[in-house]
N, C-alpha and C positions, 0 to 999 in steps of 0.2 A: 567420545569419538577421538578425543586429543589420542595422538602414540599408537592407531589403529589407520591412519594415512600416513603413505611413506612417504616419503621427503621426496625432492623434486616433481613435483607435480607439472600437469600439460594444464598451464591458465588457457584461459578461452577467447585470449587475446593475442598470440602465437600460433597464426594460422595461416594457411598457402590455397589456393586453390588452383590448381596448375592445370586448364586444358592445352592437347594436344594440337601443338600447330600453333599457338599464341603466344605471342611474350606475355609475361607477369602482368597479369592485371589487378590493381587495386581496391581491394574490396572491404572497407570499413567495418562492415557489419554482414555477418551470414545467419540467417535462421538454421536451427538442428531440423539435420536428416533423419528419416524414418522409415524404418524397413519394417514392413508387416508382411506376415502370411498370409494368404485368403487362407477363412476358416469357414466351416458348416457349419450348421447346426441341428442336430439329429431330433429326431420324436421325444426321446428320454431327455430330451433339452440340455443334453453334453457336445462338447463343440472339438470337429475334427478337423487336423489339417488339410488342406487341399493340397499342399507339398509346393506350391507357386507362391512366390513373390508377388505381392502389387509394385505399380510404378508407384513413385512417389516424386516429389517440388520439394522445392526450398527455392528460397529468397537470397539474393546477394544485393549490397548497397554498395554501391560507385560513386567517386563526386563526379558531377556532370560535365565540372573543367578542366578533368583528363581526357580531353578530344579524340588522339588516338584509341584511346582505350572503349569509350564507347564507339567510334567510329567501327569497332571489333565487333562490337555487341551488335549493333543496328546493321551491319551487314551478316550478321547469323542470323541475327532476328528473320531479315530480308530473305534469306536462304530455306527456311520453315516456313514462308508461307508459297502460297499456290503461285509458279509452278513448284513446287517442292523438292528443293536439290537432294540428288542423294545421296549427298556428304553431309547434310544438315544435323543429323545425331555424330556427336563429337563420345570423345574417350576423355576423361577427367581423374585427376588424384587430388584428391584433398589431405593434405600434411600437416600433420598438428607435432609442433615441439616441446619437450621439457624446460624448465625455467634453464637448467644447465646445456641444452640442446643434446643430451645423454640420451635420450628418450624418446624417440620417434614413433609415431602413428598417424599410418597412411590406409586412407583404403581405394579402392576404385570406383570412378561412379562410370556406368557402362549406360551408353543410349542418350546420354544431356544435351537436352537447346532449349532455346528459352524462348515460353509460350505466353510469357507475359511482361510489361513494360509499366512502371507507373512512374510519370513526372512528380516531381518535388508540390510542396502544395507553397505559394505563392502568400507571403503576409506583407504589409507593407510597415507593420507595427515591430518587426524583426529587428535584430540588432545586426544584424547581416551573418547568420549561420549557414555552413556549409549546406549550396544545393545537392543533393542525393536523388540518383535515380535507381528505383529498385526494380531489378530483375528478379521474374520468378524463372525456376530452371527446371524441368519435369525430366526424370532420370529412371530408367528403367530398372535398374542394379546397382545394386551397394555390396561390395566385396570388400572384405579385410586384407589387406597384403600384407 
């Protein structure tokens, strides 16, 4: 595999996730996106496109002592549920860089909020490691820009 990867590569630690309407929010750790087609499955047991995209989540991790930053989160959080604002689906770019910043890949994520919230889990045996709280984000659309 050596001499078959081109030099500057996008590590997986060089990454942005920029919604619309937010300043920069900090996000330690992202789970990978996944964009499927609905597919069939016929009699002869061959499987056809349905030509539609599913929605799909992903995960982002915060630390919980950037105040404003969640203060962001729990007030969209707030706006997705009942009465259900109709700003509540946001517009998102996710920007990934080459180690030389030469290399850019961004795509669109269309329709994102976040439909779930999980607090940090509590040890008192800890040496005192960053609390994280992890958003899950459900996003209708993944487009390459």
């Amino acid at each position: 595999m050596k001499g078959d990867i081109k030099s500057d590569h996008i590590p997986v630690s060089k990454y942005k996730l920029l919604v619309l309407g937010f300043p920069s929010l900090t996000i330690v750790e992202l789970s990978g996106l996944e964009d499927e087609i609905v597919t069939t499955e016929l009699p002869d047991r061959t499987v056809v496109s349905g030509g539609q995209h599913t929605a799909s989540e992903f995960t982002i991790m915060m630390p919980d002592h950037h105040l404003e930053e969640q203060v962001i989160m729990e007030t969209w959080f707030i706006e997705s549920t009942d009465p259900v604002s109709p700003s509540y689906k946001k517009v998102a770019t996710l920007v990934a860089e080459s180690v030389s910043g030469n290399i850019i890949r961004s795509r669109s994520l269309i329709g994102v909020f976040p439909k779930k919230r999980k607090l940090w889990d509590g040890e008192m045996n800890n040496e005192g490691e960053i609390a994280l709280v992890e958003w899950t984000l459900s996003v209708d659309e993944i487009l390459p820009i």
